[in-house]
Backbone as a ProteinNet text record, in pm:
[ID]
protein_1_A
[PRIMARY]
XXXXXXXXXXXXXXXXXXXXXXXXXXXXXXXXXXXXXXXXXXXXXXXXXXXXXXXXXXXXXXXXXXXXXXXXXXXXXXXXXXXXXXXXXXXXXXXXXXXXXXXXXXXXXXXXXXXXXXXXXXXXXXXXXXXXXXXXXXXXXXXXXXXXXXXXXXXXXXXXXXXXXXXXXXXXXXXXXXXXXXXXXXXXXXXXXXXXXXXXXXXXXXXXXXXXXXXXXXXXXXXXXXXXXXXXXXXXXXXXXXX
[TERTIARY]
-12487.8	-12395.2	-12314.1	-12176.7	-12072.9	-12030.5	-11880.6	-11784.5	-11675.9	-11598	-11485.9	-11421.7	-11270.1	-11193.3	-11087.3	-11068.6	-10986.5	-10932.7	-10840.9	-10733.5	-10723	-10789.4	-10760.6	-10696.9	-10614.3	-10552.8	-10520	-10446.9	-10409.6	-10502.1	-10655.2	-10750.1	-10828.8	-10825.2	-10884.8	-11067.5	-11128.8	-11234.8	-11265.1	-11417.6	-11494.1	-11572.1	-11574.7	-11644.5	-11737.9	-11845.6	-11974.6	-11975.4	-11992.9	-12048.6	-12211.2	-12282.2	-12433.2	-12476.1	-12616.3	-12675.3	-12828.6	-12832.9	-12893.6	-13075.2	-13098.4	-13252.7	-13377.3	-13382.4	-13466.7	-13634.8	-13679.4	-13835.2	-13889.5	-14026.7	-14075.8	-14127.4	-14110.1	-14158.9	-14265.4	-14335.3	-14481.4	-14467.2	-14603.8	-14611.5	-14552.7	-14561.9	-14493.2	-14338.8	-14284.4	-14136.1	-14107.6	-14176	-14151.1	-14165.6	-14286.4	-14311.8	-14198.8	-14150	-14003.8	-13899.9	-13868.1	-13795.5	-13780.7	-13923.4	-13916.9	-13937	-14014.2	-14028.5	-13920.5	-13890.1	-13787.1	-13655.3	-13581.7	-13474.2	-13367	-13435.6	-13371	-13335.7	-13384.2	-13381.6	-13258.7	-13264.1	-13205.8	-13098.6	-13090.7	-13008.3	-12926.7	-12762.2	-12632.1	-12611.6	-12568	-12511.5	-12403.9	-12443.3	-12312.8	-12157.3	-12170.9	-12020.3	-11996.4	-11899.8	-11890.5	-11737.4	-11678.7	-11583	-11641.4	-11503.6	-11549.2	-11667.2	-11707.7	-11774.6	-11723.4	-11799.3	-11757.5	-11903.1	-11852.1	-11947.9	-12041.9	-11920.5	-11939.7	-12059.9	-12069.5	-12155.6	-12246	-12276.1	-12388.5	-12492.9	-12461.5	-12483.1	-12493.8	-12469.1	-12446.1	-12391.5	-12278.6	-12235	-12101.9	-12010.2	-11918.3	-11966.9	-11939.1	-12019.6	-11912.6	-11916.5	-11896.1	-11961.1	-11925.3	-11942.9	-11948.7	-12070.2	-12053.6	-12102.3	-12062.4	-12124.2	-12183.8	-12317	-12302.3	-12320.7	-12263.3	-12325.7	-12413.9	-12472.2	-12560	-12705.1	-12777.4	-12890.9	-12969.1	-13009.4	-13110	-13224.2	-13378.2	-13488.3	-13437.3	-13339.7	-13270.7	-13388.6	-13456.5	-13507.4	-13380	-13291.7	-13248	-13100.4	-13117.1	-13015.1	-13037.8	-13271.3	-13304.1	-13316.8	-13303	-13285.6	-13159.2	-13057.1	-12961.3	-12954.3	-12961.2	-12945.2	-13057.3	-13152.2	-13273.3	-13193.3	-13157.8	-13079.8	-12946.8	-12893.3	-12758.9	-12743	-12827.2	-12856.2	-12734.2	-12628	-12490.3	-12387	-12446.5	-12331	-12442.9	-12356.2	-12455.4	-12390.5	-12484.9	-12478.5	-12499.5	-12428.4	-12499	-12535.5	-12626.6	-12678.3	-12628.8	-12573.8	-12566.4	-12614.4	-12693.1	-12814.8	-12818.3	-12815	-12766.1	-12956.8	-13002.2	-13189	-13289.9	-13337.4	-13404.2	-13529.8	-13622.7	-13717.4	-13635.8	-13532.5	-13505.6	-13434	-13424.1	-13394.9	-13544.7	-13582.2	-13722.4	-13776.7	-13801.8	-13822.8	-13743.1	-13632.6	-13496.4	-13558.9	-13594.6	-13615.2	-13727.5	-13851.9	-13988.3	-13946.3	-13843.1	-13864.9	-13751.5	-13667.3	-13634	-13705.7	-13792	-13894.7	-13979.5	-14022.2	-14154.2	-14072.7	-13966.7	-13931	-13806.9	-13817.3	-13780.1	-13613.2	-13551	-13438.3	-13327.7	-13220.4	-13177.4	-12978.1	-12996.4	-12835.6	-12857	-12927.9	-12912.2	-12930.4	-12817.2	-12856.2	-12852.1	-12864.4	-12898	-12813.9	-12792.3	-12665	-12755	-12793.3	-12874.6	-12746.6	-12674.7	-12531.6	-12487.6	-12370.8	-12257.3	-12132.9	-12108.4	-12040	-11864.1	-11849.6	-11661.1	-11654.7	-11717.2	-11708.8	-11716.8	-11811.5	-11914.9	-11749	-11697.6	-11596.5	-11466.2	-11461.8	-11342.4	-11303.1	-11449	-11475.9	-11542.3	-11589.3	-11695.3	-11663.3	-11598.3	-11547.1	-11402.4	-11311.1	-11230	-11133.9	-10989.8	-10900.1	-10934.4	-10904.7	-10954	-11064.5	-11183.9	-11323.4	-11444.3	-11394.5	-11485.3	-11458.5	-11609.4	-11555	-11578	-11654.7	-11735.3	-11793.6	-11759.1	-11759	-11864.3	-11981.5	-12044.8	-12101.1	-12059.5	-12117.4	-12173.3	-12344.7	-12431.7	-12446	-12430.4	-12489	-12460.3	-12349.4	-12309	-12353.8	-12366.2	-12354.5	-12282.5	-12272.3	-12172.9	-12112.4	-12217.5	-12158	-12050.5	-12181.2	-12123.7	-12019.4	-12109.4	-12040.5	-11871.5	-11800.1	-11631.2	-11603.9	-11702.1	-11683.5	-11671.6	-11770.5	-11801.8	-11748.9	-11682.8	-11560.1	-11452.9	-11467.6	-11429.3	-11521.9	-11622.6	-11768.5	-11756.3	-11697.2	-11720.4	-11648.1	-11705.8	-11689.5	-11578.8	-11576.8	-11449.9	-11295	-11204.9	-11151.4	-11010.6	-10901.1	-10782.9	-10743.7	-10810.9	-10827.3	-10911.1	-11033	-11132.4	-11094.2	-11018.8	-10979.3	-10854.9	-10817.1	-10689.2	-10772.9	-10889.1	-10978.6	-11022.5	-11068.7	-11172.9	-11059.5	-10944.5	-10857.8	-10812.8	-10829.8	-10755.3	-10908.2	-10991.5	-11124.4	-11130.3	-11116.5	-11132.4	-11045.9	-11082.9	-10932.2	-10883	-10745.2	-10716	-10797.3	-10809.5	-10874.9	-11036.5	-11054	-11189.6	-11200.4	-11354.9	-11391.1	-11484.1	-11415.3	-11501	-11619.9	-11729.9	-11787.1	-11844.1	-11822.9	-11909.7	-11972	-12086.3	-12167.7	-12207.2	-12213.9	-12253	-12294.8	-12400.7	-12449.2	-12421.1	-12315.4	-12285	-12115.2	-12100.7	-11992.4	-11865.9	-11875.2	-11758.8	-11705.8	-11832.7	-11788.3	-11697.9	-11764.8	-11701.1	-11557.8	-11578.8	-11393.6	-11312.5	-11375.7	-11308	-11231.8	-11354.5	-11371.2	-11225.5	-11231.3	-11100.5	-11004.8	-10958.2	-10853.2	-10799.3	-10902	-10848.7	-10772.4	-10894.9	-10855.1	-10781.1	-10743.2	-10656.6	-10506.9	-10463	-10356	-10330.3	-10400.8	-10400.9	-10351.2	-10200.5	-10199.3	-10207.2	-10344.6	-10411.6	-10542.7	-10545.6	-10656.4	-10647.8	-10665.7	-10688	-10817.8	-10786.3	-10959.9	-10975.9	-11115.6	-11173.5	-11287.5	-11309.6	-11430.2	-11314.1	-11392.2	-11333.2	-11372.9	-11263.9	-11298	-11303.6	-11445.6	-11494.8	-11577.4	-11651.3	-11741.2	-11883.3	-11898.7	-12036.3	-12125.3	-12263.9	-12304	-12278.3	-12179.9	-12132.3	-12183.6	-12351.3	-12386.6	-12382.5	-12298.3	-12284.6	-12444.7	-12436.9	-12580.3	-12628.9	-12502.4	-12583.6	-12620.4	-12603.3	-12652.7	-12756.3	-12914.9	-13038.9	-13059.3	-13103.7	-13112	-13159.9	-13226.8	-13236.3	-13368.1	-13408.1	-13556.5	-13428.3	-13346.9	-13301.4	-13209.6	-13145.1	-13125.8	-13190	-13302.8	-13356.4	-13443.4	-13429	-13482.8	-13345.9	-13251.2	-13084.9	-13119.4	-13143.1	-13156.8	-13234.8	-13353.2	-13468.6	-13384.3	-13323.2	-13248.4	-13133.7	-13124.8	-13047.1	-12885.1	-12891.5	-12738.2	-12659.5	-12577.6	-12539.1	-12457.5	-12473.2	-12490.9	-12307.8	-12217.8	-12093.4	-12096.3	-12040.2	-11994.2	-11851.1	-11775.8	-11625.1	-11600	-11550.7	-11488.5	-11318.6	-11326	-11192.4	-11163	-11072.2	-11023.8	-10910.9	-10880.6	-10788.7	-10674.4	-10575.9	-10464.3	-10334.7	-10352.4	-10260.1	-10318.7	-10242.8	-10262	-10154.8	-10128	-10021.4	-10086.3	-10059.6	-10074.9	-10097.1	-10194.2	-10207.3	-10121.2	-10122.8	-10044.8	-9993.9	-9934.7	-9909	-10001.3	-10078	-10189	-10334.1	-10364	-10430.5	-10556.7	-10670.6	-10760.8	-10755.1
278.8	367.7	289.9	250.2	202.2	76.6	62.6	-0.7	-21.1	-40.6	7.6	-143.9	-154.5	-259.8	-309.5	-442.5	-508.1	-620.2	-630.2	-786.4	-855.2	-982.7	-1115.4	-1175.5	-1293.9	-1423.2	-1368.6	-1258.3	-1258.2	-1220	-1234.2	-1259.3	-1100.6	-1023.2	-896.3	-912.8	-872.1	-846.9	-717.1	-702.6	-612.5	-572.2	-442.2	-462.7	-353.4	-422	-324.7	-225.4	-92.9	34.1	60.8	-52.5	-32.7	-124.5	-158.5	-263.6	-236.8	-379.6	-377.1	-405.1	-328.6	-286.3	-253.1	-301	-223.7	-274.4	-100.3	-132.3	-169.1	-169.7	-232.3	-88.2	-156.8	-52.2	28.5	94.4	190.9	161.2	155.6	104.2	247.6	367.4	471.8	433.7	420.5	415	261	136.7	42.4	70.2	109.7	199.5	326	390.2	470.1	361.3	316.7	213.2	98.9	80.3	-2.8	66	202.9	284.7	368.5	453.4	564.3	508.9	420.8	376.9	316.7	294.5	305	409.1	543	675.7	721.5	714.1	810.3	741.2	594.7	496.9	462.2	471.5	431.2	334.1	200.7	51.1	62.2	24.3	42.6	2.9	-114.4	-202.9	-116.1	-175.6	-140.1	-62	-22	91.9	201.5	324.5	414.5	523.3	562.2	644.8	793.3	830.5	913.7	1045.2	1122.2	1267.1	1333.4	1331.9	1472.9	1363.3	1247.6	1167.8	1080.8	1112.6	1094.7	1182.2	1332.8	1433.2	1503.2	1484.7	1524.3	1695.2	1722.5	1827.6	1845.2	1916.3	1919.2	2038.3	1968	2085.6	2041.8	2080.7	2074.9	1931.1	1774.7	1729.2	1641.2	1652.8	1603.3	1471.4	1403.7	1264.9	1228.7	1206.5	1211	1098	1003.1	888.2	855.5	786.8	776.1	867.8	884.8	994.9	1000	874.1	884.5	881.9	900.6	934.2	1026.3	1122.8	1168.3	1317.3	1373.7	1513.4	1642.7	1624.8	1726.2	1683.3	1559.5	1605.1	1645	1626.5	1699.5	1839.7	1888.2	2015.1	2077	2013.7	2061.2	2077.9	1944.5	1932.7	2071.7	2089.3	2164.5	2348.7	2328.6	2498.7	2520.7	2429.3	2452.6	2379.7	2425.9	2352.6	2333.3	2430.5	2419.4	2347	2266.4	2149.5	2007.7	1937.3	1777	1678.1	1612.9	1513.2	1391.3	1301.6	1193.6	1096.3	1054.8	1003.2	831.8	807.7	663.8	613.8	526.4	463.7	329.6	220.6	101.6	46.8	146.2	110.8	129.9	34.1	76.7	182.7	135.7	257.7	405.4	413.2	593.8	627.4	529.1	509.9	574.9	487.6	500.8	663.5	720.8	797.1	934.8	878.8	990	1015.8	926.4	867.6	1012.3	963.4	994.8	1187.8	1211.4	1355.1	1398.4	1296.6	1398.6	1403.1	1303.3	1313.2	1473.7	1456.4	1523.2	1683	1718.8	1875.7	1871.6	1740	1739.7	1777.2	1687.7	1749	1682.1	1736	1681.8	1689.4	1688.4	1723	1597.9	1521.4	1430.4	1305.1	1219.5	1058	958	874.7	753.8	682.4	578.5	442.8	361.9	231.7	146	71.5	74.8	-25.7	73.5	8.3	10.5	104.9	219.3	326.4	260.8	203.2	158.7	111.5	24.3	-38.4	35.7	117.3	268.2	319.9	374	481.1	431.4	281.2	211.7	181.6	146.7	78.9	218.6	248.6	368.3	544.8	591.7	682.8	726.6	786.1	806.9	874.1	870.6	970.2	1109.3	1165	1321.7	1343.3	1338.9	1356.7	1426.6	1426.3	1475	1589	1703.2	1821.8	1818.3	1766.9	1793.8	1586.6	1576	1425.9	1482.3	1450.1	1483.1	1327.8	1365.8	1208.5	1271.8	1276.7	1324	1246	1250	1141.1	1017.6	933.5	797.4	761.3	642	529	607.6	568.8	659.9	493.5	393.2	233.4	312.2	341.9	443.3	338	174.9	95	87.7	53.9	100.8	-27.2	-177.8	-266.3	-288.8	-135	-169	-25.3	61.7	133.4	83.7	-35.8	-60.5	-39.8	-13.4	-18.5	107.8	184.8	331.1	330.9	434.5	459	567.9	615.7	697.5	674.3	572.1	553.1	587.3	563.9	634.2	556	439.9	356.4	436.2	481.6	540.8	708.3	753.7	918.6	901.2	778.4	790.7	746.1	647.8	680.8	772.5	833.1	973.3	1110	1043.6	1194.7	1135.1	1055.7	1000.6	1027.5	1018	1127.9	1192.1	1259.4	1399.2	1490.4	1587.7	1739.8	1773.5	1804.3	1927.1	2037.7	2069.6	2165.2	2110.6	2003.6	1940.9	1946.7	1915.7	1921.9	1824.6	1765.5	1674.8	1685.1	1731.8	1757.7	1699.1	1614	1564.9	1614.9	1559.3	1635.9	1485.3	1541.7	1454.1	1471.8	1424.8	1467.5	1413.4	1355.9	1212.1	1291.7	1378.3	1460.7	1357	1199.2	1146.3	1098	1095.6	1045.5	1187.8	1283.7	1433.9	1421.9	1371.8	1367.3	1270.9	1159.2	1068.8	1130.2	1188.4	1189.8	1318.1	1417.9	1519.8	1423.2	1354.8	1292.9	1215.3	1163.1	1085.7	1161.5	1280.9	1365.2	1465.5	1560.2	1635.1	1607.6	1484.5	1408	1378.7	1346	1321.2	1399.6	1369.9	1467.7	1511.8	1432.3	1490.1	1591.2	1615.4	1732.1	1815.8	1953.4	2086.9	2081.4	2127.8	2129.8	2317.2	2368.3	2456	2502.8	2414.4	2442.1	2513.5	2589.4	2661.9	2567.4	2562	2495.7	2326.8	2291.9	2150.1	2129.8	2254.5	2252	2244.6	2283.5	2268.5	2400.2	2338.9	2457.7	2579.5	2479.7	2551.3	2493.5	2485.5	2413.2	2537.8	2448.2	2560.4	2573	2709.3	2751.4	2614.3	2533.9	2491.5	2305.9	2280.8	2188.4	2238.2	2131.4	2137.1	2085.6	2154.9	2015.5	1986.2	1852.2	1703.5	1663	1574.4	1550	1437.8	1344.4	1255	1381.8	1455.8	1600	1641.4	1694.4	1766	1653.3	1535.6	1428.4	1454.3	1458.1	1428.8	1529.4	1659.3	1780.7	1775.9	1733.4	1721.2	1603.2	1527.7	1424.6	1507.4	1599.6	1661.4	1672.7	1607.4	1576.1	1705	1784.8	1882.8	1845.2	1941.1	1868.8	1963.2	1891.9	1928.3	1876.7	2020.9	2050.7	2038.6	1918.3	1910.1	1944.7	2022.4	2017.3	2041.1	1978.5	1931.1	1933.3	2028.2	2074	1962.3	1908.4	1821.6	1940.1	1928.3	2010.3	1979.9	1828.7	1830.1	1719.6	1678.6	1583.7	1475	1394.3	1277.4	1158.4	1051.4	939	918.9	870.4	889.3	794	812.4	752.8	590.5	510.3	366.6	286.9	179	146.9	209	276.8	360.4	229.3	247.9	188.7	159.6
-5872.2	-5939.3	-6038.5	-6003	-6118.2	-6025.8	-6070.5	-5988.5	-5990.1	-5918.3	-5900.3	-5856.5	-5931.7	-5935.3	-5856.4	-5831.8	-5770.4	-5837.4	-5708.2	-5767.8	-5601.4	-5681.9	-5589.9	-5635	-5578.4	-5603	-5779.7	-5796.9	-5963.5	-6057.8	-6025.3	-6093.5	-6071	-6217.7	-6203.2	-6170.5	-6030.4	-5976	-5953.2	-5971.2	-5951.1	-5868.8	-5768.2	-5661.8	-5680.3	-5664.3	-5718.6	-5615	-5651.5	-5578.3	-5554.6	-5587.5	-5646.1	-5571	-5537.9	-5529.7	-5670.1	-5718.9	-5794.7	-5737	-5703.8	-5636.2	-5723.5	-5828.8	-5950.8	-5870.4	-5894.2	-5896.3	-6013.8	-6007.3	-6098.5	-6159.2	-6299	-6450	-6461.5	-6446.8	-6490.2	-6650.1	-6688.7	-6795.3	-6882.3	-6854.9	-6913.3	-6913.2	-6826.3	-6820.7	-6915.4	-6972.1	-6981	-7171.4	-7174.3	-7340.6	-7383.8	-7281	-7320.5	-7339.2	-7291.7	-7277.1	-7451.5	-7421.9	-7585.6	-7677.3	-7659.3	-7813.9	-7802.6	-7679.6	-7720	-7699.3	-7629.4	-7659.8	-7767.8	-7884.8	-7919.3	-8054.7	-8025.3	-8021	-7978.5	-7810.4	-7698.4	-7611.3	-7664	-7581.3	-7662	-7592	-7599.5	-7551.2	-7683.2	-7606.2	-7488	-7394.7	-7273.8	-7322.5	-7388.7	-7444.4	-7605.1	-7665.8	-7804.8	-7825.5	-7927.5	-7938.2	-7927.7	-7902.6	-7842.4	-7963.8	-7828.4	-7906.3	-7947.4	-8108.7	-8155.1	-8176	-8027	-7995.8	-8065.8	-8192	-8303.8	-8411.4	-8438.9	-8523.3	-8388.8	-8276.9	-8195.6	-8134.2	-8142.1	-8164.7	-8302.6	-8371.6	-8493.4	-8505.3	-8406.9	-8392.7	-8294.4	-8309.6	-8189	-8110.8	-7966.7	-7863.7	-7714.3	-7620.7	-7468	-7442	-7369.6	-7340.7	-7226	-7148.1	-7011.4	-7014.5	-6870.3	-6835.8	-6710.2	-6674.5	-6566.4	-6516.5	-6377.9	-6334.8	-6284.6	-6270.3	-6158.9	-6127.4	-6238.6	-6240.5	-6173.5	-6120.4	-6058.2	-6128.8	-6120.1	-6187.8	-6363.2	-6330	-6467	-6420.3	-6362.1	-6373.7	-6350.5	-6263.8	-6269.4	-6345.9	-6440.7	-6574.2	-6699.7	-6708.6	-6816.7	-6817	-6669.8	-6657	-6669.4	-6657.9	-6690.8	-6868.3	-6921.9	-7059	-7114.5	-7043.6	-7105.4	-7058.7	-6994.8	-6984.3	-7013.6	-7071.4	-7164.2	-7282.9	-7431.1	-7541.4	-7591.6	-7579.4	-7623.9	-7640.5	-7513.5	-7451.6	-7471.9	-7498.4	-7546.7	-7384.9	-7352.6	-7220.4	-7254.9	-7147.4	-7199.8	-7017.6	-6996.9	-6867	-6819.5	-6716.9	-6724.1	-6596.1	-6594	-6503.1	-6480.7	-6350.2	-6400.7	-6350.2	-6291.5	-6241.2	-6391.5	-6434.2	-6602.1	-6609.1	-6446.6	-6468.5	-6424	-6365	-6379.1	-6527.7	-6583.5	-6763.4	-6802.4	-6767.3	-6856.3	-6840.9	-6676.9	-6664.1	-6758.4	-6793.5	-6816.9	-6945	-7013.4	-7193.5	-7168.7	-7119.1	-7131	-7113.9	-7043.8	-7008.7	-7121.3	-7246.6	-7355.9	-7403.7	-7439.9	-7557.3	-7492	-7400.5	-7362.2	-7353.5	-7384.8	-7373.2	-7488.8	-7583	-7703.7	-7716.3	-7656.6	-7645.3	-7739.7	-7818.3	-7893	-7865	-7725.1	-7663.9	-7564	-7541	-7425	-7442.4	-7395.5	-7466.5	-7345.9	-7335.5	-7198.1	-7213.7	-7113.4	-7097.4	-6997.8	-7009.3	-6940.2	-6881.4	-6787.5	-6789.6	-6657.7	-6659.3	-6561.4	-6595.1	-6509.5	-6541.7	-6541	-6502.2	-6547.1	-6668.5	-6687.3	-6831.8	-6966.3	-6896	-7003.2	-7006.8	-6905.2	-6945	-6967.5	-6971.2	-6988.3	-7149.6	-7214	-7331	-7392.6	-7361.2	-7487.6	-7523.5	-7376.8	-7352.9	-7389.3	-7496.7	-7559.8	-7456.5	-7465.9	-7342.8	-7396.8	-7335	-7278.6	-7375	-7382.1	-7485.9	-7409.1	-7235.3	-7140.8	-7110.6	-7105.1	-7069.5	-6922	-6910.7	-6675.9	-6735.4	-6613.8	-6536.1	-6401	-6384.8	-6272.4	-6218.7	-6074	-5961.6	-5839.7	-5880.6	-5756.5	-5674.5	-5561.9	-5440.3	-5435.9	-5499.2	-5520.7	-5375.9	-5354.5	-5236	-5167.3	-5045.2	-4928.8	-4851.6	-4839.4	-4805.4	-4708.2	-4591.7	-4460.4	-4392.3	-4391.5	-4308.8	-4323.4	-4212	-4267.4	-4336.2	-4347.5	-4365.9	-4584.4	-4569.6	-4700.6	-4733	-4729	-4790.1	-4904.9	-4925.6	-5031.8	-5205.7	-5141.9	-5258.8	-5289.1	-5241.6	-5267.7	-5376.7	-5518.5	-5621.9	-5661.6	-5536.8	-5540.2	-5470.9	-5555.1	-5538.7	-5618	-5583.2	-5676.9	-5806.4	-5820	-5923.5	-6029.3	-5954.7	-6066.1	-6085.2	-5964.8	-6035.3	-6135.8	-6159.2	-6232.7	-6417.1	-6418.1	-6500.6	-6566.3	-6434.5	-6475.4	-6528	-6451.1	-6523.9	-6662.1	-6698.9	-6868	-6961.3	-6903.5	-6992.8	-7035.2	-6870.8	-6871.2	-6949.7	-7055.4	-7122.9	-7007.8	-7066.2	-6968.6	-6989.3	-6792.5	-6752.8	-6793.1	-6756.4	-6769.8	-6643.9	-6573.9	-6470.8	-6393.9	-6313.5	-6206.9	-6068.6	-6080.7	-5982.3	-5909.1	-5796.9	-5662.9	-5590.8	-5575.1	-5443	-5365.7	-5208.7	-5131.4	-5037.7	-4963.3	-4812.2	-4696.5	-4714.1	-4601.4	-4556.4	-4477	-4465.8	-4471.7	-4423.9	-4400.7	-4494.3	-4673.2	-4761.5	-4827.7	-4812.6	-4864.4	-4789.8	-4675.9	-4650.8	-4712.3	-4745.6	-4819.3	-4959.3	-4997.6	-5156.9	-5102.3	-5067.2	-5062.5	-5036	-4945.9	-4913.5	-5059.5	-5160.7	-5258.5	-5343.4	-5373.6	-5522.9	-5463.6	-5319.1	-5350.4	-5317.8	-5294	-5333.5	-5475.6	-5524.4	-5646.6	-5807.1	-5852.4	-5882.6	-6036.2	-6144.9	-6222.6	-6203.3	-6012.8	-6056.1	-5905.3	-5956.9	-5828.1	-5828.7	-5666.4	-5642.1	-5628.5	-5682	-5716.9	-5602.7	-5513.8	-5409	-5291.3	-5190.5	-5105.7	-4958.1	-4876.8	-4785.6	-4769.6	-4675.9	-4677.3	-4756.1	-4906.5	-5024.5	-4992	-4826.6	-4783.4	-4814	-4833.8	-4874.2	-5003.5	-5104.3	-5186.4	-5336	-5318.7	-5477.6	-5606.2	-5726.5	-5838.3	-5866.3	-5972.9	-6018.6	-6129.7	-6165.1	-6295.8	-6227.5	-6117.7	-6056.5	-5989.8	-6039.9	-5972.1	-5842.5	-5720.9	-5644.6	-5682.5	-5606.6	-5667.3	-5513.1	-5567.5	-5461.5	-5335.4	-5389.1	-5311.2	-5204.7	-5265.2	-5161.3	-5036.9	-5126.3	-5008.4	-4894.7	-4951.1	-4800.5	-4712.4	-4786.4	-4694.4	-4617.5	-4645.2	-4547.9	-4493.2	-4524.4	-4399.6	-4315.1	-4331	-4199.7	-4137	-4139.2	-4097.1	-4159.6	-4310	-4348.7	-4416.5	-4380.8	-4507.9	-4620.8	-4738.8	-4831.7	-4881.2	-4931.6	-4964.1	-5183.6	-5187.9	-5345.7	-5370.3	-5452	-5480.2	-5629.8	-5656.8	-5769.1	-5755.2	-5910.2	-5932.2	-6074.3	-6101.8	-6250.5	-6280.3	-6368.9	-6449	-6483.1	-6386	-6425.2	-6508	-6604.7	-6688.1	-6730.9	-6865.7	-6987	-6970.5	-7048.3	-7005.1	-6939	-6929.4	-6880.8	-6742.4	-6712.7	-6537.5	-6468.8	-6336.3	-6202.2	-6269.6	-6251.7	-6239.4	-6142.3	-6230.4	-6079.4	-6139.4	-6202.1	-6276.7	-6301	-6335.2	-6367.5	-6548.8
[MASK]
+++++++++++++++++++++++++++++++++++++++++++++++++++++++++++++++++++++++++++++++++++++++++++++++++++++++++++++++++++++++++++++++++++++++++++++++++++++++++++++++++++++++++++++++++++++++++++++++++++++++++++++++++++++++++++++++++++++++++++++++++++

């Protein structure tokens, strides 16, 4: 996924939410990669980016982390031409895969990030420029040892709300119920954003999220699967401590 920050001995550290596990390339995903990237791919580092001249249009703009393979964000991008996306992936073949399925249904609203989502939204991502912030299935790093890896932390909602417009929207989903309690305990304290899901958000997936294949294994293990959203209920400078 991303990662999320700390301080040792004075010295600003980073504690990865990810493990870096990359399979190996299919020669399809490795030829997207060198022919269509640099097409469909956004340098991770750089100043921020500007929407309306990367798109070549102003539209609704989402981000999502952590894609995975990227199928059910070309499906998203592919049933709402209106709104422009952009994907960030730190594994290169679910890049590759992501690349191969704009080209192949020709899509001209969806762009890639080969990199690391803090940096992406620290450095490239403008304050309030986000319309929906979506984080499917991050790490759950069940162990209590490694609860610090988790990506959802009040460091990164104080981030994600300086993105995010008012009345922008944050959506989590997760199948690991103890991370869904986490994730409420962070953000509905938190007070740049209301939450919009009813309940514990189980069983409550919106229409415009696909499942997803890494999903439905969770449910065949028996995991249920919880929907958070969270509207950005004001503008202004976030918390002190803030990422």
């Amino acid at each position: 996924m991303s990662e999320t920050s700390a301080k040792s001995d004075g010295i600003r550290r980073r504690v990865r939410s990810f493990i870096r596990r990359e399979g190996r390339l299919t020669p399809g995903q490795r030829r997207a990669l060198d022919e269509l990237g640099p097409k469909y791919l956004v340098d991770p580092t750089g100043d921020p980016v500007d929407p309306a001249a990367l798109f070549g249009r102003t539209a609704p703009l989402t981000l999502e982390i952590g894609f995975g393979n990227g199928d059910s964000l070309v499906e998203m991008a592919a049933r709402d031409p209106d709104s422009d996306f952009i994907g960030i992936e730190v594994h290169r073949p679910g890049v590759g895969h992501l690349l191969n399925g704009i080209e192949h249904f020709g899509l001209t609203n969806l762009k890639a990030v080969c990199g690391d989502a803090v940096p992406f939204l620290e450095e490239r991502i403008g304050e309030e420029s986000l319309d929906r912030l979506l984080l499917y299935f991050p790490d759950p790093w069940h162990k209590k040892r490694h609860h610090k890896r988790r990506i959802v932390q009040t460091p990164f909602a104080d981030l994600v709300a300086s993105r995010l417009k008012s009345g922008g929207l944050w959506h989590l989903a997760t199948d690991w119920a103890e991370y869904a309690e986490h994730m409420r305990e962070v953000l509905d304290g938190h007070p740049a954003f209301v939450a919009e899901h009813e309940g514990s958000g189980e069983n409550a997936r919106p229409d415009w999220r696909p499942r997803t294949k890494f999903e439905r294994r969770g449910e065949e293990r028996g995991h249920r699967v919880f929907d958070l959203l969270y509207r950005k209920c004001r503008s202004g400078p976030v918390p002190a401590g803030g990422a």
